[in-house]
C-alpha positions as CSV (number, residue, x, y, z in Angstrom):
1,X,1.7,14.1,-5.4
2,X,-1.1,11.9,-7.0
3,X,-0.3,9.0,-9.1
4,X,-2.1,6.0,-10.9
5,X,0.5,3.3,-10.7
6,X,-2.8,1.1,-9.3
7,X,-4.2,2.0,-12.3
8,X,-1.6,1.4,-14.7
9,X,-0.8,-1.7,-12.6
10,X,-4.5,-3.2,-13.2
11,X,-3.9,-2.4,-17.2
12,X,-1.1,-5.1,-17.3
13,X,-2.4,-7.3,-15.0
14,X,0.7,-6.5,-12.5
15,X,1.2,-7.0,-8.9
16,X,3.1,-4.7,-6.3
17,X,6.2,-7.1,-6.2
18,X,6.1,-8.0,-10.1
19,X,6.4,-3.9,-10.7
20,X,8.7,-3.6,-7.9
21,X,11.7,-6.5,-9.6
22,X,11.0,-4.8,-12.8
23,X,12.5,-1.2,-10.9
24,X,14.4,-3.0,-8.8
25,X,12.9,-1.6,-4.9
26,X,10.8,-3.5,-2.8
27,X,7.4,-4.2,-2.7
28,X,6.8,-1.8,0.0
29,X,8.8,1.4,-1.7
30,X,5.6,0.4,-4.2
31,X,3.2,0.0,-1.6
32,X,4.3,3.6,-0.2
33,X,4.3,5.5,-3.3
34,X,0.8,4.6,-4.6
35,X,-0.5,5.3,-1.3
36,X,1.1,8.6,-1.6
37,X,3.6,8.2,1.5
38,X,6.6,8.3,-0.1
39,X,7.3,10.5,-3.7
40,X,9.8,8.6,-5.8
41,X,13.2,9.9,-7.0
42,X,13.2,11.4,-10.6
43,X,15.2,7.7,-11.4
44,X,12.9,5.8,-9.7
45,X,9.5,8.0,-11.8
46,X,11.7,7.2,-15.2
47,X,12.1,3.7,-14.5
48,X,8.0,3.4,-13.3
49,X,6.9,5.1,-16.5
50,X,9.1,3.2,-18.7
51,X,7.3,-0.2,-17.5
52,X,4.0,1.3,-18.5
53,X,5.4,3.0,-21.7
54,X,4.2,6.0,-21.1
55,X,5.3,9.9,-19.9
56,X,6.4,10.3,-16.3
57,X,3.8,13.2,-16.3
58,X,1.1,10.5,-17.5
59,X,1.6,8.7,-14.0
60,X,2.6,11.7,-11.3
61,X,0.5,14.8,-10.8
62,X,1.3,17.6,-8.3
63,X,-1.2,18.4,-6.3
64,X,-1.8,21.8,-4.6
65,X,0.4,22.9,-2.0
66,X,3.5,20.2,-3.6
Protein backbone atom coordinates (compact mmCIF):
# COMPACT_ATOMS: atom_id res chain seq x y z
CA UNK A 1 0.00 0.00 0.00
CA UNK A 2 1.42 3.43 -1.04
CA UNK A 3 0.80 6.42 0.86
CA UNK A 4 1.82 10.28 1.04
CA UNK A 5 1.70 10.94 4.72
CA UNK A 6 5.46 12.53 4.03
CA UNK A 7 3.76 14.53 1.77
CA UNK A 8 0.88 15.63 3.50
CA UNK A 9 3.24 15.95 6.53
CA UNK A 10 5.52 18.55 4.58
CA UNK A 11 2.15 20.57 3.64
CA UNK A 12 1.63 21.43 7.39
CA UNK A 13 4.84 21.71 8.31
CA UNK A 14 4.44 18.42 10.69
CA UNK A 15 6.95 16.13 12.11
CA UNK A 16 6.64 12.18 12.69
CA UNK A 17 5.99 12.62 16.59
CA UNK A 18 3.73 15.90 16.16
CA UNK A 19 1.42 13.55 13.73
CA UNK A 20 1.90 10.65 15.79
CA UNK A 21 0.30 12.67 19.51
CA UNK A 22 -2.29 13.97 17.19
CA UNK A 23 -3.41 9.86 16.45
CA UNK A 24 -2.28 8.93 19.51
CA UNK A 25 0.69 5.94 18.33
CA UNK A 26 4.22 6.37 18.48
CA UNK A 27 6.53 7.92 16.32
CA UNK A 28 7.68 4.75 15.04
CA UNK A 29 3.98 3.18 14.13
CA UNK A 30 4.54 6.63 11.86
CA UNK A 31 7.82 5.95 10.83
CA UNK A 32 6.65 2.29 9.67
CA UNK A 33 3.71 3.14 7.87
CA UNK A 34 5.18 5.83 5.54
CA UNK A 35 7.91 3.63 4.80
CA UNK A 36 5.34 1.15 3.92
CA UNK A 37 6.30 -1.56 6.64
CA UNK A 38 3.40 -1.64 8.50
CA UNK A 39 -0.46 -0.77 6.79
CA UNK A 40 -2.54 0.93 9.44
CA UNK A 41 -5.90 -0.19 10.83
CA UNK A 42 -9.01 1.30 9.13
CA UNK A 43 -9.14 3.51 12.72
CA UNK A 44 -5.87 4.41 12.63
CA UNK A 45 -6.30 5.61 8.26
CA UNK A 46 -9.52 7.65 9.60
CA UNK A 47 -7.75 9.30 12.29
CA UNK A 48 -4.50 10.06 9.68
CA UNK A 49 -6.79 11.58 7.08
CA UNK A 50 -8.84 13.53 9.44
CA UNK A 51 -5.48 15.49 10.49
CA UNK A 52 -4.98 16.34 6.87
CA UNK A 53 -8.70 16.95 6.13
CA UNK A 54 -8.86 15.04 3.49
CA UNK A 55 -10.37 11.29 2.14
CA UNK A 56 -8.64 8.21 3.45
CA UNK A 57 -8.41 7.19 -0.26
CA UNK A 58 -6.54 10.73 -0.88
CA UNK A 59 -3.67 9.35 1.43
CA UNK A 60 -3.65 5.21 0.86
CA UNK A 61 -3.37 3.66 -2.54
CA UNK A 62 -3.31 -0.16 -3.18
CA UNK A 63 -0.77 -1.25 -5.10
CA UNK A 64 -0.73 -4.32 -7.32
CA UNK A 65 -0.68 -7.56 -5.76
CA UNK A 66 -2.36 -5.80 -2.14
Amino acid sequence: MKNTIKVERAKKDMTQQDLAEKVQVSRQTINSIEAGKYVPSTVLALKIARVFGVRMDEIFELEEGD
